[in-house]
C-alpha positions in Angstrom: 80.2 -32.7 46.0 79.5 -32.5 42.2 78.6 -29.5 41.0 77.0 -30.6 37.4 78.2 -30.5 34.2 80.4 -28.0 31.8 83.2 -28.7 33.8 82.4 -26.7 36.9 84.4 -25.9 39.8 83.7 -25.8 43.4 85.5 -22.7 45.6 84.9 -22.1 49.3 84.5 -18.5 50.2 84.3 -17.5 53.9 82.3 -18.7 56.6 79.1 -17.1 54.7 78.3 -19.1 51.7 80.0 -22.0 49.7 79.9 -22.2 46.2 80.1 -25.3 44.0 81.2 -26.1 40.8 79.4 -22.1 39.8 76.5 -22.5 42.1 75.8 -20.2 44.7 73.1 -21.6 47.3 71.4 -19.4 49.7 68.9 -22.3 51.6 65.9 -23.2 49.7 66.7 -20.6 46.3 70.2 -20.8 44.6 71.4 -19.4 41.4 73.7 -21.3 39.1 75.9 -19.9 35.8 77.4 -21.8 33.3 81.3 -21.9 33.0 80.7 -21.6 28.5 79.2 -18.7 27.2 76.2 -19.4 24.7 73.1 -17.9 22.7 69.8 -17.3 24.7 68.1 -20.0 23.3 70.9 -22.6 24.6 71.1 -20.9 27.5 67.3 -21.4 28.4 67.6 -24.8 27.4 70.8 -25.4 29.9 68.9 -24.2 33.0 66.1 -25.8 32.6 67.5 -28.6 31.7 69.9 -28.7 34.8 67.7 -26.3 37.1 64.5 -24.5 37.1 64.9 -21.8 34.1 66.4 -18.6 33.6 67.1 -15.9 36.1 63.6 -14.1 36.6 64.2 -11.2 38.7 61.4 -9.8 40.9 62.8 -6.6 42.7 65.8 -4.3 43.1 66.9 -6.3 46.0 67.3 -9.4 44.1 69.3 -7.6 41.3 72.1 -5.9 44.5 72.0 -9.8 45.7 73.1 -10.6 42.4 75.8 -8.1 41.9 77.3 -8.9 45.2 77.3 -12.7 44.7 78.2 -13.3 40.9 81.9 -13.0 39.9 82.2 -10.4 36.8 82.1 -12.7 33.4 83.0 -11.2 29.5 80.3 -10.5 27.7 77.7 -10.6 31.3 75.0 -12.9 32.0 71.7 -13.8 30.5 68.5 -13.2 32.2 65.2 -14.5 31.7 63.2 -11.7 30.2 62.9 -11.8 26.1 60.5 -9.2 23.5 57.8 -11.7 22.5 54.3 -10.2 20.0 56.4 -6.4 20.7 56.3 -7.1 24.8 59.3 -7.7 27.3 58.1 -10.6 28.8 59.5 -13.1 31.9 59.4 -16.3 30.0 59.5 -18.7 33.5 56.6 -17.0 34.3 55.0 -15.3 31.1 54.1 -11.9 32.6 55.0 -8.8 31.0 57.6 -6.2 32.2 55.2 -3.6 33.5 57.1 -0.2 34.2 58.0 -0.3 38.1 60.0 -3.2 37.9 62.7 -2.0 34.6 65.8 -1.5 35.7 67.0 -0.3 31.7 70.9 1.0 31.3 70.9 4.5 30.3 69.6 5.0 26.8 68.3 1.1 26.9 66.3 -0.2 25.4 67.5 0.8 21.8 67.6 -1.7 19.6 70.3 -0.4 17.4 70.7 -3.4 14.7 69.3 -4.7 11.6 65.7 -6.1 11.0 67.2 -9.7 10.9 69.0 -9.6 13.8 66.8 -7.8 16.5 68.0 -6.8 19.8 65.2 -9.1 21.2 67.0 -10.5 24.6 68.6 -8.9 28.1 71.6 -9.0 29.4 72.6 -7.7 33.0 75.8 -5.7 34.3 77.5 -7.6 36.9 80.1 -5.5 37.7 80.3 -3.0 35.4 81.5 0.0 36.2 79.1 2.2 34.5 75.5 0.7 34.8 76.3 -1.7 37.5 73.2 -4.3 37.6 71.4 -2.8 34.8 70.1 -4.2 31.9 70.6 -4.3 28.4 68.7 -5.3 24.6 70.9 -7.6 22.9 70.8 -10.0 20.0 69.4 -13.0 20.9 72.8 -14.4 18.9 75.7 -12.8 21.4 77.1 -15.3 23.3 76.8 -14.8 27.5 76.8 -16.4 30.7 73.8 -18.3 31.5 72.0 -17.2 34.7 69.6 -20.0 36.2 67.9 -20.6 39.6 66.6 -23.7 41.4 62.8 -22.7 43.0 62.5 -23.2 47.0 58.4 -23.2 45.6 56.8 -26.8 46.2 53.8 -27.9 45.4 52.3 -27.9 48.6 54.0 -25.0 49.7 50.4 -22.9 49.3 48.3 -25.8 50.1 47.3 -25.6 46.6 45.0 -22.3 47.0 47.8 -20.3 46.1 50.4 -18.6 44.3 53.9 -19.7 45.6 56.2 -16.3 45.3 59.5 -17.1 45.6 62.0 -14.3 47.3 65.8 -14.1 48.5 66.3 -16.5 50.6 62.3 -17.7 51.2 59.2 -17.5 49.4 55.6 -16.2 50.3 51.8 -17.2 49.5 49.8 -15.2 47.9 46.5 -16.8 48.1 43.8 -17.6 45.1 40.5 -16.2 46.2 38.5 -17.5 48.7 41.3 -18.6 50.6 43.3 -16.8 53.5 46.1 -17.8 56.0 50.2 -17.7 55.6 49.7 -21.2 54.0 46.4 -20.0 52.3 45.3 -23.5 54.3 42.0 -21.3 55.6 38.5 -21.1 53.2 35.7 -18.2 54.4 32.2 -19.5 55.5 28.9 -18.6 54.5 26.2 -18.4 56.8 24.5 -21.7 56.2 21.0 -20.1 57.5 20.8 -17.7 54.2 20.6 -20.7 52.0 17.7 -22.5 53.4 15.6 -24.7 51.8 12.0 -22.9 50.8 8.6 -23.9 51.3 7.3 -27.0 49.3 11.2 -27.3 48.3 14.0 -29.2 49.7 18.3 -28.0 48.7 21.4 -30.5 48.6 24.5 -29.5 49.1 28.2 -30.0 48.6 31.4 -28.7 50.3 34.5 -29.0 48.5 36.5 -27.1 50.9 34.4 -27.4 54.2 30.8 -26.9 55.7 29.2 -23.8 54.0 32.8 -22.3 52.8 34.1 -21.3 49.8 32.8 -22.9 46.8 30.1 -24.6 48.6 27.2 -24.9 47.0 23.4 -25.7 47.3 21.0 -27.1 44.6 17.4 -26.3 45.2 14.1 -28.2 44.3 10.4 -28.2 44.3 7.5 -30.6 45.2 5.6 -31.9 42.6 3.5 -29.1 41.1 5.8 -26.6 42.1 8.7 -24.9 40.1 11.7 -23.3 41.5 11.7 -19.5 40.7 14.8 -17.9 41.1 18.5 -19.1 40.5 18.3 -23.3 41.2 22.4 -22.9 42.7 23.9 -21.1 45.4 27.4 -20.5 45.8 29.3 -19.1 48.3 31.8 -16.9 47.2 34.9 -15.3 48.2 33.5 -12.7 50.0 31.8 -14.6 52.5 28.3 -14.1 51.0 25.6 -16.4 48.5 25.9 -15.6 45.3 22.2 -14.9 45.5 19.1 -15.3 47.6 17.6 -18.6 48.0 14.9 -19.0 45.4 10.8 -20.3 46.0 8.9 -22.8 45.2 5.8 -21.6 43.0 2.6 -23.7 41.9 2.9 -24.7 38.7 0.7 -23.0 36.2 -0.9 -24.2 33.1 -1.5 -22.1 29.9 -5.1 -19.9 30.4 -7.7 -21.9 29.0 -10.1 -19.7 26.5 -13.8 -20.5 25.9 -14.4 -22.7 22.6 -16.4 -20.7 19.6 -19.9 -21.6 20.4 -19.3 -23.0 23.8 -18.5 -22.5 27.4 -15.8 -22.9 29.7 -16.0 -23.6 33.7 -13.1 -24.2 36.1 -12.2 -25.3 40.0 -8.9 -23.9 40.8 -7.7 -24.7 44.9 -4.4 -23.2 44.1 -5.0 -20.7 41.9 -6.0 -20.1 38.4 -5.4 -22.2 36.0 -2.7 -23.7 38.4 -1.9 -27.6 39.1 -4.7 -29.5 40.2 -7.5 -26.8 38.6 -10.4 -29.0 36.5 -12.3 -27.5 33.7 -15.5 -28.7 32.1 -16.4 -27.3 28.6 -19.9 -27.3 26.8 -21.7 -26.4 23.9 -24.2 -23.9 22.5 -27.2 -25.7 21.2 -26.5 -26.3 17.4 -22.6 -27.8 18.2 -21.8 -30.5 19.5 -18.3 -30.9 21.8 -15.6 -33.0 20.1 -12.2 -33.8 22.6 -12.4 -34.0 25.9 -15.3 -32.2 28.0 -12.7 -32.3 31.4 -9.2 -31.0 31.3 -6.9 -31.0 34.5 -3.7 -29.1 35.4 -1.0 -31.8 35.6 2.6 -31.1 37.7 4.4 -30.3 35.2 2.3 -27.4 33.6 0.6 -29.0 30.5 -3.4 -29.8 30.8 -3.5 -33.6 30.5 -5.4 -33.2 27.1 -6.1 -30.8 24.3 -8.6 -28.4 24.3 -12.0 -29.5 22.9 -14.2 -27.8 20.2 -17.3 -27.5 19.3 -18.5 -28.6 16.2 -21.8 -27.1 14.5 -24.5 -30.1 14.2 -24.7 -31.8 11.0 -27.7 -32.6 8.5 -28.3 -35.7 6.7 -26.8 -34.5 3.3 -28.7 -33.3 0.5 -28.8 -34.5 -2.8 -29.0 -32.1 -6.1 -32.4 -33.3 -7.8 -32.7 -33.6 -11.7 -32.3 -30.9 -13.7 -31.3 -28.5 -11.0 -28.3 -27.0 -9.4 -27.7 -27.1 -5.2 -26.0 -23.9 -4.0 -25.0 -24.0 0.1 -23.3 -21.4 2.2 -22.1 -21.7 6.2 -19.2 -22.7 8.1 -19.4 -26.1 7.3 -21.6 -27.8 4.3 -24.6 -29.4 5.8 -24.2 -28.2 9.1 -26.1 -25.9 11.5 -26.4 -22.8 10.8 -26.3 -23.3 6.9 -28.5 -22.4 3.8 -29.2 -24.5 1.0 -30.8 -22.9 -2.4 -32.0 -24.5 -5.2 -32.2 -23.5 -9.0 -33.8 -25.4 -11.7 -31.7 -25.7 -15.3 -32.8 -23.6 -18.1 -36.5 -25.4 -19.5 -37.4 -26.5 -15.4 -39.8 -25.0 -13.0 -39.2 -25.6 -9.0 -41.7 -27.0 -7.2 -41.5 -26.8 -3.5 -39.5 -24.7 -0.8 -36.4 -22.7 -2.9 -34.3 -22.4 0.0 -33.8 -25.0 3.3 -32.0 -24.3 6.5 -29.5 -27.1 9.0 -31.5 -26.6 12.5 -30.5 -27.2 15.9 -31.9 -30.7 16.1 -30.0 -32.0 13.0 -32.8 -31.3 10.3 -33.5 -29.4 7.5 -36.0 -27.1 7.6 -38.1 -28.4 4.6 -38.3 -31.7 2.2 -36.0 -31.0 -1.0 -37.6 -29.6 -3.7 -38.2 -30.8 -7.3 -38.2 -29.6 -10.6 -40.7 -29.6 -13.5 -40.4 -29.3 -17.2 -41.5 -25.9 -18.4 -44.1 -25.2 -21.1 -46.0 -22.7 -22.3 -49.7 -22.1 -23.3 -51.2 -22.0 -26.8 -51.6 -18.4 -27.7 -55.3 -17.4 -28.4 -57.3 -14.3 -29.4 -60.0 -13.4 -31.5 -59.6 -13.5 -34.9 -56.0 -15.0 -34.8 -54.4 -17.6 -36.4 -51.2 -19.2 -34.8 -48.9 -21.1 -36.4 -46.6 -22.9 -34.0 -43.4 -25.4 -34.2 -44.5 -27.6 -31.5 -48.5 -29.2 -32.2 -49.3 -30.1 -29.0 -51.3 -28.1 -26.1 -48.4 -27.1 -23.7 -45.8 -25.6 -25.9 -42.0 -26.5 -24.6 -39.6 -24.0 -24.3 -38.1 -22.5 -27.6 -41.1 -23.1 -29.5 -42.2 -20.5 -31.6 -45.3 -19.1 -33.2 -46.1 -16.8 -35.4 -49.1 -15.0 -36.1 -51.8 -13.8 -38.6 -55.1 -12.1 -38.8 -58.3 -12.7 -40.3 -59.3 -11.0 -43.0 -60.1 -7.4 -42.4 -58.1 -7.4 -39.5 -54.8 -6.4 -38.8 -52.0 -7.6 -36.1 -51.4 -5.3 -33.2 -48.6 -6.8 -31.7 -45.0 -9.2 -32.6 -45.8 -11.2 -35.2 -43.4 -13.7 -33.2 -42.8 -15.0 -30.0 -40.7 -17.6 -28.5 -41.3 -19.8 -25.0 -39.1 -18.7 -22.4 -37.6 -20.8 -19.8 -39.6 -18.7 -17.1 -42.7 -20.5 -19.0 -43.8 -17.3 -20.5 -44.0 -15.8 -23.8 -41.2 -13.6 -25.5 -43.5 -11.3 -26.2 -47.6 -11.1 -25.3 -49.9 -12.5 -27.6 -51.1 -9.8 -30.7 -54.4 -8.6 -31.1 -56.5 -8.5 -34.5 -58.0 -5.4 -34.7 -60.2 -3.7 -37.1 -57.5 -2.5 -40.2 -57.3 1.5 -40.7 -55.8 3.6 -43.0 -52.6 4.6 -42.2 -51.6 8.0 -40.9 -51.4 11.0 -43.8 -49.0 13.1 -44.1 -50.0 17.2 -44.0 -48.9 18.8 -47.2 -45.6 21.4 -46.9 -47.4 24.5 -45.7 -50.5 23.0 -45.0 -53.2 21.3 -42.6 -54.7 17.7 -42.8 -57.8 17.2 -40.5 -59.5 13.7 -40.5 -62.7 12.5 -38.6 -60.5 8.8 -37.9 -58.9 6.6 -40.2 -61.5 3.7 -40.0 -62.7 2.3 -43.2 -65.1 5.0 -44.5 -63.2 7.9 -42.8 -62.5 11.3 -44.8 -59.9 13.4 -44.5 -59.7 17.3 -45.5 -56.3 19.3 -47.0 -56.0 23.2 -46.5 -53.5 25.4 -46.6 -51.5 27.9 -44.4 -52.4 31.8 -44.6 -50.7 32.8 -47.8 -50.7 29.9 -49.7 -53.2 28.0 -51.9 -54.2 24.7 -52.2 -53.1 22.6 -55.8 -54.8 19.2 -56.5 -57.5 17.2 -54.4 -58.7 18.5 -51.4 -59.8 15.2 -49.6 -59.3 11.6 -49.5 -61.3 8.8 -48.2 -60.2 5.5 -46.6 -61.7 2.6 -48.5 -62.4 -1.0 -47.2 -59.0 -2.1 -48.1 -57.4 0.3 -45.6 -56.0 2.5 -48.3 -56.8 6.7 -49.0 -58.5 7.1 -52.1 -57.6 10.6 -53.8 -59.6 12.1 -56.3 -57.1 14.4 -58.8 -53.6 15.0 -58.2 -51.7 15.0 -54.7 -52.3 18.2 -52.8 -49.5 20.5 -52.5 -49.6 24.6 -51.3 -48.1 27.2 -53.2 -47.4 30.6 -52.1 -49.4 33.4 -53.5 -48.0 36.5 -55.7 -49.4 39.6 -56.4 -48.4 41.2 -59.9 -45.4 43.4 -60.1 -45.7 47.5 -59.3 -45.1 49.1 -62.5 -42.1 51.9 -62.6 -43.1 54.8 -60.3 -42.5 58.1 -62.9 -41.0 61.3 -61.1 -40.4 59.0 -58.1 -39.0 55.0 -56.3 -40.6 52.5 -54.6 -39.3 50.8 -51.9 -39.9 46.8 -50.3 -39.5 44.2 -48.0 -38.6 41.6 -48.0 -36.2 42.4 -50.1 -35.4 39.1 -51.4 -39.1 38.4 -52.5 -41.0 41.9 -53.0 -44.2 40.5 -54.7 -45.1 37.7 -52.2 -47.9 37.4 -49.4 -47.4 40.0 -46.8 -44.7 42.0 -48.5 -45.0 45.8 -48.2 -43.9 48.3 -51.0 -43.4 52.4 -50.0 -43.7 55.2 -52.5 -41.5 58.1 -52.9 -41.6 61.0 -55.6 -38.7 63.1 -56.6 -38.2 66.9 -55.0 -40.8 68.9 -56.9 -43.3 66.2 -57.2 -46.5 65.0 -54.7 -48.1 61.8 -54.3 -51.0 61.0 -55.3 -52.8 57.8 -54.0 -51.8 55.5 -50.9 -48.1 55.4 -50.1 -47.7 52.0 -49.0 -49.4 48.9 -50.3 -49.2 45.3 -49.3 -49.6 42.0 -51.0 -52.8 40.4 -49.2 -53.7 36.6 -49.0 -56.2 37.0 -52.4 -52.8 37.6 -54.2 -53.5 41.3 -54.6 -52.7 45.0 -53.6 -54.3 46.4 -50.8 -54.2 49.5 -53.1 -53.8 51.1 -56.6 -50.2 52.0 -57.9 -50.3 56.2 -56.9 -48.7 58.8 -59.0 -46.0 61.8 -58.8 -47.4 65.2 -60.0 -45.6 68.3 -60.0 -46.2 70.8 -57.4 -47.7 74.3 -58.0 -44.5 76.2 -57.0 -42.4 74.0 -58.9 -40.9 75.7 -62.4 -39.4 73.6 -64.6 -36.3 74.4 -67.0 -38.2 75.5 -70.0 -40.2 78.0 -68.2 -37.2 79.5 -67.1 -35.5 80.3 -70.2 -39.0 81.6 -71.4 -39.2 83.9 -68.6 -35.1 84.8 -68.8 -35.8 86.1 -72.2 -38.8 88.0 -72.4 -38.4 89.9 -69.2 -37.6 93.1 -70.6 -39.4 94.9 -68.3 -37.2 93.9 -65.2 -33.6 95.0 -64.6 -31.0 92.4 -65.0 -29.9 92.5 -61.6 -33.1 92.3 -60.4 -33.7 88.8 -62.7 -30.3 87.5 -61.4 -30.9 88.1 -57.8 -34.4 85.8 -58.4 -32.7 83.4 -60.4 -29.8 82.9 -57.4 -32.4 82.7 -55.0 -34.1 80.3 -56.5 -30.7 78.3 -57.0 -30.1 78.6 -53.5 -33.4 77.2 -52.6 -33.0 74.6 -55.2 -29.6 73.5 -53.4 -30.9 73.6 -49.6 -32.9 70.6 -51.2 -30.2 68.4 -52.7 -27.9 69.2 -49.5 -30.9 68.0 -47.2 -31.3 64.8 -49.7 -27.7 64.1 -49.5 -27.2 64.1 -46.2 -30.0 61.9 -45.1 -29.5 58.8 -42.9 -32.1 56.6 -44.7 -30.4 54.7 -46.9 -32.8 53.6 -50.6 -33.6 50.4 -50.4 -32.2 48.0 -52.8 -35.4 47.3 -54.8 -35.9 51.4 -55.8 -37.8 52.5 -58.9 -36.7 56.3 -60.8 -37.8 58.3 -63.5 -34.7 58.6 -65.6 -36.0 62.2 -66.1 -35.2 63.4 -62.9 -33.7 66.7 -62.4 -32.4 69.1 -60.2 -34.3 72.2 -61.7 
């Protein structure tokens, strides 16, 4: 028997096993080695190449097998497990190393060398005497044994719903879902009663691994004017159960219908509202009309065979703007029901007929279009007025004007103007001519005018205030040309004076105003000096005549008053009384004398500003 290449050997061991050329069989699995060492990657590449691939060890158990069978080899074998993205991973199978199944050499993995050459491969102890079938990170570089295996797994081993495990000596099923049996050759059923077809609905289905089993599955429809609510597929699943409940059959609905503006809607609905086979009619409101279709139906598949109609406002015949106006409408729609049409004339243009129309019901307008006429205004007239205009004929056009004059011995009351409007009126109302007067006269400063009218022939009188008089004429007349007549100069009122007080001897006056102390109704006071009395009125006032109400009074001495001279007279001739006795009068008198001045001096009342004085006033 050949063993294969690289020169291998064939050896007879026992009645147990045989093993070719490096190959050890054990019935349907076998492993193989090479007789070269070589780097991972040429190792991976010999088995599969020759074999299946690279030693992919699945329990403890495999790994004694292993150690029992293999002979011991320098450097150990290769196995099939490599670091790939940072993960130990079985490259026959791609699956990652999980935890349970390392069987790491004490203090392994370590990865000991240099970035570029990671310890990114396994070898395994066979034999060793420390670490017997453990494992170890290595350079992928080293050269080792390779460790291969042929697969007892055939395609049909699982029946094809399963995962063909392969183990010493055998291999095992482990089936996909939905599948069960030592061959995985068995598919669960569904109960074909929970995936019934619904009313107005009918279901077709298929059965890719028998009647209602796994992966079976129903597709559900609907008459026409029904639609399927609910999932349209059922599957049965690995659990024995429908992935859902069968679904109904529902009348088909089509969108509500709403009442058009201005109109009605009406429906018949046997299966519902607004559901397949439901009719609608639609009408109008009088004043619209309907435009679409007045009868929609519900078709199967949910749509109303038409669109919904509308209604339209009637229409009037349309108007036309006349001369010389302008045609204002408002509504939803120009010329139609409902609307308003107003018309204005242009500036010069009077309407004649109905200013504003309305679109009825029936399609009419309310009244007949209107016109416009030219505007003009009548000839100003009024007696005893002439009117002198820029257009000559009878019905004056607009932006003529006229002025006006009177006739003599008249004057205008009124614009002496006026213009005609475009509303056919006058700027301003026609003037009157009116008798002419004198114009108004003004009352001199002071004074009073009083007239009996200012007609022609009229007099007016001048007077003045209470303390003033009249200067100049004191009437004036209105003559026929409307103009006062004055006979001497223009009257004016000046304020009367009385004559100045003369200088009060032995005593002051005193007067207000102050300012003007010799005018109408000013007041002068009299006072006389200590020693003196006064004779005659002691206040006087300047009356309206321009005089006093009294005489100027005088200050005479009083009987108990000795003047200066009469002392010393009496000081020496009194030989006949003692000098203290003359002394003591004397003081007395003195004392008497200075009670006086003190009372003066302390006074409140101040001397008015306008204060006449002897200049021979004295104390004594």
């Amino acid at each position: 028997m050949s063993c294969g290449s690289m020169d291998s050997r064939c050896l007879v061991f026992g009645i147990f096993f045989t093993i070719f050329a490096l190959q050890t069989e054990v019935k349907g699995w076998s492993y193989h080695y090479s007789d070269d060492r070589m780097d991972w990657e040429s190792a991976r590449a010999w088995c599969k190449s020759s074999f299946t691939d690279m030693v992919a060890i699945q329990n403890k158990e495999e790994i004694n097998h292993l150690n029992t069978i293999l002979p011991k080899k320098d450097g150990y074998f290769w196995i099939g497990i490599r670091k790939i993205t940072g993960q130990w991973t079985w490259v026959g199978t791609n699956k990652t190393l999980t935890a349970e199944a390392s069987n790491w050499a004490t203090g392994e993995p370590n990865n000991v060398r240099s970035r570029n050459d990671k310890e990114d491969c396994v070898e395994i102890y066979i034999k060793r005497t420390v670490d017997e079938g453990k494992w170890n990170d290595i350079s992928c570089m080293k050269q080792k044994t390779a460790l291969c295996y042929t697969a007892s797994c055939q395609v049909d081993s699982c029946s094809g719903h399963g995962q063909c495990v392969e183990t010493i000596n055998n291999h095992s099923c482990e089936c996909f879902e939905g599948f069960y049996g030592e061959g995985c050759q068995h598919a669960v059923r569904c109960n074909e009663h929970e995936a019934g077809a619904p009313e107005h609905g009918s279901s077709k289905c298929s059965h890719p691994n028998g009647d209602f089993s796994y992966n079976s599955g129903c597709r559900y429809s609907c008459e026409e004017g029904y639609v399927v609510r609910g999932s349209e597929t059922l599957t049965c699943t690995a659990s024995a159960a429908w992935s859902g409940l069968p679904p109904a059959c529902e009348v088909v609905r089509c969108p509500a219908l709403s009442e058009p503006d201005k109109g009605s809607v009406s429906c018949s609905s046997p299966l519902g509202d607004s559901a397949f086979l439901s009719t609608c009619q639609f009408t109008c409101v009088d004043g619209y009309v309907l435009t679409g279709s007045s009868t929609l139906s519900c078709g199967p598949a949910g749509q109303w065979n038409g669109a919904p109609p509308h209604c339209e406002a009637v229409r009037c015949p349309v108007l036309q703007t006349p001369h010389s106006a302008s045609l204002f409408c408002t509504g939803d729609s120009e010329f139609s029901f409902g609307s308003s049409c107003s018309y204005t004339c242009n500036d010069g243009f009077r309407l004649k007929g109905a200013a504003l129309v309305h679109c009825l019901a029936h399609g009419q307008w309310s009244d007949e279009p209107p016109q416009c006429e030219v505007v003009t205004c009548p000839r100003p007239e009024s007696p005893h007025l002439t009117s002198q205009c820029t257009d000559s004929s009878s019905e004056l056009s607009i932006s003529t004007s006229c002025t006006f004059t009177c006739n003599a011995g008249f004057v205008l009351q009124g614009e002496p103007r006026a213009v005609c409007t475009s509303t056919g009126e006058w700027s301003s109302g026609p003037p009157a001519c009116i008798d002419a007067q004198c114009p108004l006269l003004a009352a001199p400063e002071s004074g009073r005018v009083v007239c009996s009218n200012y007609d022609k022939g009229s007099v007016c009188t001048f007077s003045c205030n209470e303390g003033f008089d009249l200067k100049g004429a004191q009437m004036a007349k209105c003559t026929e040309n409307a103009e006062w007549e004055v006979e001497g100069d223009t009257p004016t009122c000046t304020e009367v004076t009385c004559p100045r007080l003369e200088t009060l001897v032995n005593g002051f006056l005193s007067c207000s105003p102050s300012g003007n102390a010799h005018t109408f109704g000013s007041s002068c006071t009299f006072h006389c000096d200590s020693g003196y009395v006064l004779h005659g009125h002691d206040t006087v006032t300047c009356n309206h005549h321009g005089n006093w109400t009294a005489g100027q009074p005088k200050c005479q001495a009083s009987e108990n008053f000795i003047s200066p001279t009469a002392i010393g007279v009496t000081a020496g001739g009194a030989t006949a009384l003692s000098g203290l006795s003359l002394v003591a009068w004397l003081l007395k008198r003195l004392r008497q004398k200075g009670k006086m001045f003190d009372l003066n001096s302390n006074s409140d009342i101040e001397i008015p500003p306008q204060v006449y004085r002897n200049s021979t006033n004295s104390l004594i």
